[in-house]
C-alpha positions as CSV (number, residue, x, y, z in Angstrom):
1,X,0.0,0.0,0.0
2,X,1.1,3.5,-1.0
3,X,2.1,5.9,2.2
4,X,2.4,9.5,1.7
5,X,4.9,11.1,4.7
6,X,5.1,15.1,3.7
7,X,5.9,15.0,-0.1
8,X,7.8,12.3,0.0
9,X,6.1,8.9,-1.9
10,X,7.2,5.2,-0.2
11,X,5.8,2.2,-1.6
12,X,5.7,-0.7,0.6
13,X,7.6,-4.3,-0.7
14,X,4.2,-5.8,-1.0
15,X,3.4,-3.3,-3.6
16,X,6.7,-3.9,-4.8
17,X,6.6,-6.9,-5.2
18,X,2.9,-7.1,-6.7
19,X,2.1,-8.7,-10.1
20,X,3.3,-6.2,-13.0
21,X,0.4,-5.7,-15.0
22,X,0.4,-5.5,-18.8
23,X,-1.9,-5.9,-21.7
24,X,-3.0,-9.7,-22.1
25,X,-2.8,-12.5,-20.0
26,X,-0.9,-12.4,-16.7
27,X,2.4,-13.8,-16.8
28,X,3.8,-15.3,-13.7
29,X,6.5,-13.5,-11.0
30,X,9.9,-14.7,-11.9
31,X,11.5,-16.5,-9.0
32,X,14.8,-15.1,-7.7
33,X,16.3,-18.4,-8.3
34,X,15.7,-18.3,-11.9
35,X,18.0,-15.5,-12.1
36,X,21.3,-17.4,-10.7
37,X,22.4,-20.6,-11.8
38,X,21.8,-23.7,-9.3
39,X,25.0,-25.2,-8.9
40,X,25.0,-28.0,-6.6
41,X,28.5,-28.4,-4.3
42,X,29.5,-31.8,-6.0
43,X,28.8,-30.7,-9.3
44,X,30.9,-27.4,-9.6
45,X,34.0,-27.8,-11.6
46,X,37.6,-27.0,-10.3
47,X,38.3,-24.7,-12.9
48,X,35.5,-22.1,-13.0
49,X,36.2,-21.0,-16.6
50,X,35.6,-24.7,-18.2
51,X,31.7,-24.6,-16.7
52,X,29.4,-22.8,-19.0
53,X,27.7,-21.6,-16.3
54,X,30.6,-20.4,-13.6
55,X,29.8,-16.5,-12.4
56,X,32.1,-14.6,-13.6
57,X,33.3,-11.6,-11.2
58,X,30.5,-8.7,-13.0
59,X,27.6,-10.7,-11.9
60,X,26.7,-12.5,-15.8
61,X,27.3,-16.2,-16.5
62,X,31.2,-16.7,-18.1
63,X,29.5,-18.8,-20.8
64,X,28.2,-16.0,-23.0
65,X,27.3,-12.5,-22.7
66,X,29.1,-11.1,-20.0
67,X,27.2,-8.2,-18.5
68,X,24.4,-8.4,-15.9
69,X,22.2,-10.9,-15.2
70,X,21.4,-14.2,-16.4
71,X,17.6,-14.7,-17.6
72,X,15.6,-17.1,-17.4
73,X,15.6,-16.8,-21.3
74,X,19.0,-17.0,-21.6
75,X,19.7,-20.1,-18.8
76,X,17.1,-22.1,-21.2
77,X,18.9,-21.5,-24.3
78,X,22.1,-22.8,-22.4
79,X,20.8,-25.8,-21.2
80,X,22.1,-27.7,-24.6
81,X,18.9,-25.9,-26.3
82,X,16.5,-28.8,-26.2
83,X,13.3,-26.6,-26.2
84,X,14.0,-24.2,-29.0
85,X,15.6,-26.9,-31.0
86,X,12.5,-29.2,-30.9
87,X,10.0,-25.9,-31.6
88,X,12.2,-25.1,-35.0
89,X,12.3,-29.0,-35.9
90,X,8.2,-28.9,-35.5
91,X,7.7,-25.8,-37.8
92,X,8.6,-27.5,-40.7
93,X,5.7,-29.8,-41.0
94,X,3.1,-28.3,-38.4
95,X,2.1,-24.6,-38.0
96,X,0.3,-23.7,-34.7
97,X,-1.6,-20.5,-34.6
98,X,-3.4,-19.2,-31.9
99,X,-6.0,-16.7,-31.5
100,X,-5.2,-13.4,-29.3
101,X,-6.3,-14.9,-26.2
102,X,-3.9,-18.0,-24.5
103,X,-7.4,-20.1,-24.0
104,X,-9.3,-21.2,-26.8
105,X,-12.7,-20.9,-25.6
106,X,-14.0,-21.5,-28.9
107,X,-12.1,-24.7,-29.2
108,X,-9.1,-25.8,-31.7
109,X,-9.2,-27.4,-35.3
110,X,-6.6,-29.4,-36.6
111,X,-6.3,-30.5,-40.5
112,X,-3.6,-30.5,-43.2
113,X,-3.0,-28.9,-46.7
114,X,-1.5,-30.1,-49.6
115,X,-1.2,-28.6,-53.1
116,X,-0.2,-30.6,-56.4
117,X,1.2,-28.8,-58.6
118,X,0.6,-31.5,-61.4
119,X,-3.2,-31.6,-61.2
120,X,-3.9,-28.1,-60.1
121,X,-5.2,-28.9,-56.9
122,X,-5.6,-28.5,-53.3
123,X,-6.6,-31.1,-51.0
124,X,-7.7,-29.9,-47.6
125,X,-7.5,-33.0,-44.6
126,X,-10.0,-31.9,-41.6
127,X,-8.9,-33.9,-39.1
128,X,-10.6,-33.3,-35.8
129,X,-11.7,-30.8,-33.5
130,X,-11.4,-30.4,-29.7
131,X,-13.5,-28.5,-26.9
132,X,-16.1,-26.5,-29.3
133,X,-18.2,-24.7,-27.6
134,X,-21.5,-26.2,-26.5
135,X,-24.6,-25.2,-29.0
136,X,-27.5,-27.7,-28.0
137,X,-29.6,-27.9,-24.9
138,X,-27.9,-30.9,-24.2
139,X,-24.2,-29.2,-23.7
140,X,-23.0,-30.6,-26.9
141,X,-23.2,-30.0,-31.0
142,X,-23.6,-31.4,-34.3
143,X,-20.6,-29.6,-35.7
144,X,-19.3,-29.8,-39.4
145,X,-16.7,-27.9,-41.2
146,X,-17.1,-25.6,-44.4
147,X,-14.5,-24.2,-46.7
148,X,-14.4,-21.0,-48.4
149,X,-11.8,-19.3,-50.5
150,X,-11.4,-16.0,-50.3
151,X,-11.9,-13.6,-51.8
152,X,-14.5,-14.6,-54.2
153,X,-16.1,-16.6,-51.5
154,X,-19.6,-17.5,-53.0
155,X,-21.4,-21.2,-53.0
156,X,-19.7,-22.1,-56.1
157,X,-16.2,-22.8,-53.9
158,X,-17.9,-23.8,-51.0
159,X,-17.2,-27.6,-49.5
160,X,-18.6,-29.3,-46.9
161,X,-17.9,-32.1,-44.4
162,X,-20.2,-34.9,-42.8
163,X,-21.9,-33.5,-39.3
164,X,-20.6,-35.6,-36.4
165,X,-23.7,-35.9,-33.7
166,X,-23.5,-35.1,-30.3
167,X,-19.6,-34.1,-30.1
168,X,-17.5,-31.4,-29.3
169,X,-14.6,-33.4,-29.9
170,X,-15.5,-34.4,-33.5
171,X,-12.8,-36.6,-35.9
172,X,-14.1,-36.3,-39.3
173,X,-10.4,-37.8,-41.2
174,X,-12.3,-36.5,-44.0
175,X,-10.4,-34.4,-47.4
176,X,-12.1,-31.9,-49.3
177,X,-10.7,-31.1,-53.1
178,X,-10.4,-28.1,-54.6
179,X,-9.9,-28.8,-58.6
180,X,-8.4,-26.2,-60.4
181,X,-6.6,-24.2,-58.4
182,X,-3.4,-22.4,-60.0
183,X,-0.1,-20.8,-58.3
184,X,-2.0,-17.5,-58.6
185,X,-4.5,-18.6,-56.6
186,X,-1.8,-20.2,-54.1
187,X,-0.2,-16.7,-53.4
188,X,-3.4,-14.5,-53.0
189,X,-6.2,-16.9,-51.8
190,X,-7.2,-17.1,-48.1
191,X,-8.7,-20.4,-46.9
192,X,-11.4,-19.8,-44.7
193,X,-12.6,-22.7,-42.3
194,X,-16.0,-22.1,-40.8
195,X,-17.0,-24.8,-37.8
196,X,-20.6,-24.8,-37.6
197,X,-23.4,-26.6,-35.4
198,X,-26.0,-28.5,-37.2
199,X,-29.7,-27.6,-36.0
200,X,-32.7,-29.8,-38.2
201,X,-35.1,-27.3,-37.1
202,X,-33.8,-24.0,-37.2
203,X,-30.5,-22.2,-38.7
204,X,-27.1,-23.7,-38.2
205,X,-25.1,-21.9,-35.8
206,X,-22.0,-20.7,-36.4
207,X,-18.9,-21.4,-33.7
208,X,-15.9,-20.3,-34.8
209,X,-13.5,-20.3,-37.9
210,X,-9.6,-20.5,-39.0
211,X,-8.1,-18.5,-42.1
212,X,-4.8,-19.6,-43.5
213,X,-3.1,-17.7,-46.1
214,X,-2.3,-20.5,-49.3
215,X,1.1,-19.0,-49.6
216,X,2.5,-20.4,-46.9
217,X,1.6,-23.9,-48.6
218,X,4.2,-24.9,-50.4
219,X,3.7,-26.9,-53.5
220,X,3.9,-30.8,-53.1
221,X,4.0,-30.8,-49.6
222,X,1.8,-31.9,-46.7
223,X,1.9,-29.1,-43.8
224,X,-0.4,-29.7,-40.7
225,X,-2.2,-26.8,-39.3
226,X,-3.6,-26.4,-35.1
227,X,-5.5,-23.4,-34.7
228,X,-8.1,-22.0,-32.0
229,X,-11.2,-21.0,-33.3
230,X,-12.0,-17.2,-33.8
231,X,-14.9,-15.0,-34.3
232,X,-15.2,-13.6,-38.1
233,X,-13.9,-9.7,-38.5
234,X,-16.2,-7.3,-36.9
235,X,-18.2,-5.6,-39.6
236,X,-17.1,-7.0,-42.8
237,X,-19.5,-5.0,-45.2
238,X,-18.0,-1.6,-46.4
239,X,-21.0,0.4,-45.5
240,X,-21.0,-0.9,-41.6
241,X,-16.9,0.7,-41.6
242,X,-17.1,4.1,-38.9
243,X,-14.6,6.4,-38.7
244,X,-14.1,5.1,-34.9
245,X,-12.7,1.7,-36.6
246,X,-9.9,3.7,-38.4
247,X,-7.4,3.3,-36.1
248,X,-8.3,-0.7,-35.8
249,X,-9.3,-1.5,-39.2
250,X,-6.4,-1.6,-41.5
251,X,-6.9,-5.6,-42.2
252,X,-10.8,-4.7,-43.1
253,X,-10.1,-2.1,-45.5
254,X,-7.5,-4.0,-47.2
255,X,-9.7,-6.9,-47.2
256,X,-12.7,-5.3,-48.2
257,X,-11.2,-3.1,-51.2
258,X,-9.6,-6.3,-52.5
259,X,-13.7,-7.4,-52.1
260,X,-15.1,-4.5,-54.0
261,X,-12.6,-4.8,-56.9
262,X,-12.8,-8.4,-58.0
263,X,-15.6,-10.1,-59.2
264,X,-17.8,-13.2,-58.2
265,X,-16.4,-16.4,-59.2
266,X,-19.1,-18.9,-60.5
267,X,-16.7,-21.8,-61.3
268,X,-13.2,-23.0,-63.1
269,X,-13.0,-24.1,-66.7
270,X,-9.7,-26.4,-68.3
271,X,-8.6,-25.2,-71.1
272,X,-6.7,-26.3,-74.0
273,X,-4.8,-24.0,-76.9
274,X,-2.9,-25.4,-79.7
275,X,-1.2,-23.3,-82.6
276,X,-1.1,-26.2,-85.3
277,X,-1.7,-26.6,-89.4
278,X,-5.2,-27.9,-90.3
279,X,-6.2,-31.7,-90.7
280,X,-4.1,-33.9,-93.0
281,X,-7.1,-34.4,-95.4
282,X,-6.5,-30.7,-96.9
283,X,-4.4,-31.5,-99.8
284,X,-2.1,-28.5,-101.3
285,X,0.4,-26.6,-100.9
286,X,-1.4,-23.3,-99.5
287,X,-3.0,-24.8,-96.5
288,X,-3.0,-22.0,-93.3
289,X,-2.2,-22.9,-90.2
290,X,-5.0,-22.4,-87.4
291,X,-6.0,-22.5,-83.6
292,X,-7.3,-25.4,-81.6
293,X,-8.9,-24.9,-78.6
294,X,-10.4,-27.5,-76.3
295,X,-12.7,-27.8,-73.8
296,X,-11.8,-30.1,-71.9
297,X,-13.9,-29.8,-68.2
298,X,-15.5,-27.6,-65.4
299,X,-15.8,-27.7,-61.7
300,X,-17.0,-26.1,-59.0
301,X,-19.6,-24.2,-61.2
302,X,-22.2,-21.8,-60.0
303,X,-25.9,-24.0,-59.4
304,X,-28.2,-22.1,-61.3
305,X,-31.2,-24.3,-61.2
306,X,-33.7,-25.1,-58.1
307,X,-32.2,-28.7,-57.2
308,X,-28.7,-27.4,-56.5
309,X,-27.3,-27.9,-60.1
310,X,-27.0,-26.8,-63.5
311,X,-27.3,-27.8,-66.8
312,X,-23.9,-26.5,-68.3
313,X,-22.8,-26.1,-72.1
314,X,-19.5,-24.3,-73.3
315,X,-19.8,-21.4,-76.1
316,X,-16.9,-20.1,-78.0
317,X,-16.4,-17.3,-80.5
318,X,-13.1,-15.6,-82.1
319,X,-13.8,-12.2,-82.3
320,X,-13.9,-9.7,-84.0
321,X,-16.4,-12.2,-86.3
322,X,-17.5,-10.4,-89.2
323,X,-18.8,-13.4,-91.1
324,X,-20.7,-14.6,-88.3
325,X,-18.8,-17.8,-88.2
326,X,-16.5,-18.6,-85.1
327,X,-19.4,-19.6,-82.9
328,X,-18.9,-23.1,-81.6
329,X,-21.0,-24.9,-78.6
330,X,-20.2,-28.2,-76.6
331,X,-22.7,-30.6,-75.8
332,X,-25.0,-30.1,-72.7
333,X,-24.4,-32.3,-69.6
334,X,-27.4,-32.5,-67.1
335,X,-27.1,-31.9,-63.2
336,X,-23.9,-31.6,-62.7
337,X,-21.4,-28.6,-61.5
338,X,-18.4,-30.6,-62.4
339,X,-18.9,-31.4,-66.3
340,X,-16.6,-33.2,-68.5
341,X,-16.8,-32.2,-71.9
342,X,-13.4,-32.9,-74.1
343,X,-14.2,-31.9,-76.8
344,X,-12.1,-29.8,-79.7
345,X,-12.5,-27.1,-82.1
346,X,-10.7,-25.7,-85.1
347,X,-10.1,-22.1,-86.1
348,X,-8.0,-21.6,-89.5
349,X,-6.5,-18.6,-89.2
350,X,-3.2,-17.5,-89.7
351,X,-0.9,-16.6,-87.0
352,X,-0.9,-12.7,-87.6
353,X,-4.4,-12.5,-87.9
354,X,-4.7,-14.5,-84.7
355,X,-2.7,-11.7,-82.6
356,X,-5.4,-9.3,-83.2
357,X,-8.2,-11.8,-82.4
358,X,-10.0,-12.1,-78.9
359,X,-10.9,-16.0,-77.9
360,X,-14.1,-15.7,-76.1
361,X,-15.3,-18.8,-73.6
362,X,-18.7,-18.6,-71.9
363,X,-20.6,-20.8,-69.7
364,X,-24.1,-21.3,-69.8
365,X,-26.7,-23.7,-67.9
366,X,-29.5,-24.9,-70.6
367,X,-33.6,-24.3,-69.4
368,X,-35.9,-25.8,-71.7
369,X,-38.8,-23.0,-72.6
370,X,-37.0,-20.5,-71.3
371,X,-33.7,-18.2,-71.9
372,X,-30.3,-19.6,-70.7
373,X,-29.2,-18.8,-67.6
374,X,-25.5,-17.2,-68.2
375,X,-23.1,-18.8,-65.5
376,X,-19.5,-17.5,-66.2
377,X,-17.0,-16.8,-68.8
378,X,-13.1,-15.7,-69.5
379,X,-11.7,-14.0,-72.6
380,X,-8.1,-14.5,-73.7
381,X,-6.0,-12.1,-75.5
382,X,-2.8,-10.3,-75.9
383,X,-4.4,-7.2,-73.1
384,X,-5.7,-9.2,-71.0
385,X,-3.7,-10.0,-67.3
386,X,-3.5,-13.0,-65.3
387,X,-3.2,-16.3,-66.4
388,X,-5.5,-16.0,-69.2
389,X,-2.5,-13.6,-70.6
390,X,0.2,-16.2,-69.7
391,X,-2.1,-18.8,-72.2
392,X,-2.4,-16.8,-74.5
393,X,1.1,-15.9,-75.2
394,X,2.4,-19.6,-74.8
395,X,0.1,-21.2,-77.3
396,X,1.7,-18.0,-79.4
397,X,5.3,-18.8,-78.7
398,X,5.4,-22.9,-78.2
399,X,3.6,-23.7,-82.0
400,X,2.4,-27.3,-82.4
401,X,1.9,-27.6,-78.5
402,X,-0.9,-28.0,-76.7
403,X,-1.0,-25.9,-73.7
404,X,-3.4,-26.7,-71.1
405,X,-4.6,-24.2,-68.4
406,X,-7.2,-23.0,-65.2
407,X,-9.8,-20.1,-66.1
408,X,-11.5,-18.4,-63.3
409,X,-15.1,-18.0,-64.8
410,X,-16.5,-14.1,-63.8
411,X,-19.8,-13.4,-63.7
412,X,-19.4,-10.3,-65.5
413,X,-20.3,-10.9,-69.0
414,X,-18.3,-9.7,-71.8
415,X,-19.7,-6.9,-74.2
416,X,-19.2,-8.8,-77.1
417,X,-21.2,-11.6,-76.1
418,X,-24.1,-12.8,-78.5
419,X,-26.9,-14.3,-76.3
420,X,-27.9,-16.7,-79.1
């Protein structure tokens, strides 16, 4: 307790001595002991500078720096290191990240990433889940887990797992595939993992969720993620920002702009260009050469129908197309958002004409009696960005290959678009 004598200020040892407060959790009082080394009689060595941790005549341990005290920090790392040695060993192939708080009230999630480079995609291994928070009357859940990718999150990349009843220590062992997924996406693409409880009467209930940045996935590896559980952003729509969030909000507004200047994803679409002569059956010398693009599937498409699914069909056009004859359509494939089309078609042109050409891909889901719903498409040329500009210029450059690539389909529809 604090004693005022005249203008003099004492503080008593007991104050002294109190807890030192500070932002976050409290930390425990270091023990004097942990500030001197515990040398027991038999063990001390007969020459004091051969023991790493003889006092030297300042005060500080002989074995390393040699200036005041030795910490509890620094006694640790002498010790022959085992603690921090084991912690860098277990970064390699499991990440733990924790929320702001030590406890995890929430609960933790544990599951594993792995991107092949080979086929494009990323396979996400939920493992299990420990302590959730209770959601039923009982004092348990029905939790499940749902992936996002963000940003772009919309229900064409969502993926779900299997509820577990009556846990809150669910294992699902259950992986998740995300098909098409290309290095771009790998460096600015957030996974979002959203646990959620299960209710057959009312609205699932949301717990808690996990966001890991792809780029710290590296290709062809397996990395094992344990995180606690946090709340989503406060106020993610752009109109609910306040000026009193300005001095907090630098993540959101990032976040959000990045929001507000890309558009919805409905889906992926593969890709084939090839810069080749035409068929063999053309006899002459004064055959052209000419572009072959194939279609070859989609996945995770936008549902555009009432029973969850779509109808999907692929049209492509060369533009500009002043005869009227570059359009060219697949075949349509019922209830599915992961068609499989393979199929090819044939352009002749020649290679100068094709540099001022735009290749034009849309997706559409079929409705008998009525117009087609318009799902997503991609154009390719030489001013576009992205990886539709890196397949552009390598079916330019390699001639005779076939280079395969991922589209993100946009649901903003290009101007040039016929709706035939």
């Amino acid at each position: 307790m604090t004693v005022r004598k005249g203008k003099k200020l004492t503080i008593s040892i007991q104050e002294h001595m109190a807890i030192d407060v500070c932002p976050g959790p409290i930390r425990p009082i270091r023990q004097i002991s942990a500030y001197f080394p515990r040398l027991s009689p038999t063990a001390v060595s007969p020459n004091p500078a051969a023991s790493p941790l003889a006092l030297s005549p300042r005060g500080g341990a002989s074995g390393g720096t040699s200036g005041g005290l030795l910490s509890p920090l620094q006694a640790g790392a002498r010790g022959g290191g085992g603690t921090l040695s084991a912690a860098s060993s277990i970064e390699t192939s499991v990440d733990i990240c924790s929320s702001d708080s030590d406890d995890c009230t929430l609960g933790t999630l544990e599951f594993e990433l792995r991107y092949e480079r080979a086929t494009s995609s990323l396979h996400c291994t939920i493992i299990r889940a420990k302590g959730l928070k209770p959601m039923d009357f009982n004092g348990l859940a029905d939790p499940y887990v749902k992936l996002h990718l963000l940003p772009g999150a919309c229900k064409a990349n969502k993926l779900k797992t299997k509820t577990v009843r009556n846990s809150l220590n669910p294992v699902w062992n259950e992986t998740l595939t995300y098909i098409g997924i290309t290095e771009e996406d790998m460096h600015r693409k957030t996974l979002r993992l959203s646990v959620c409880d299960e209710d057959k009467l009312t609205h699932n209930e949301f717990i808690g969720e996990s966001r890991v940045a792809l780029r710290r996935v590296k290709p062809d590896q397996t990395k094992r993620f344990y995180t606690c559980l946090e709340h989503p952003p406060p106020f993610p729509s752009p109109t609910a920002m306040g000026a009193a969030l300005r001095g907090i909000s630098c993540y959101l507004r990032e976040w959000e702009n990045e929001q507000l200047t890309s558009l919805e994803e409905r889906g992926r679409l593969l890709l084939s260009l090839q810069f080749l002569s035409p068929p063999a059956d053309e006899e002459g010398e004064g055959r052209q050469w000419g572009l072959c693009v194939g279609v070859k599937r989609c996945a995770h498409l936008a549902a555009m129908d009432v029973n969850g699914f779509s109808d999907p069909y692929v049209k492509i056009y060369l533009k500009p197309d002043v005869k009227k004859k570059s359009k060219h359509k697949t075949a349509v494939i019922k209830k599915t958002l992961n068609p499989e089309f393979n199929e090819e078609f044939f352009y002749e042109i020649s290679l100068s004409e094709l540099v001022h050409k735009t290749l034009e891909v849309t997706v559409w889901d079929y409705d008998l009696g009525r117009s087609n719903d318009f799902i997503g498409g991609v154009c390719l040329n030489c001013h576009v960005q992205g990886d539709a500009l890196r397949h552009w210029m390598d079916c330019l450059r390699n001639k005779g290959q076939k280079v395969e690539r991922w589209h993100i389909l946009t649901n903003e529809l290009p101007q040039t678009t016929c709706h035939d």
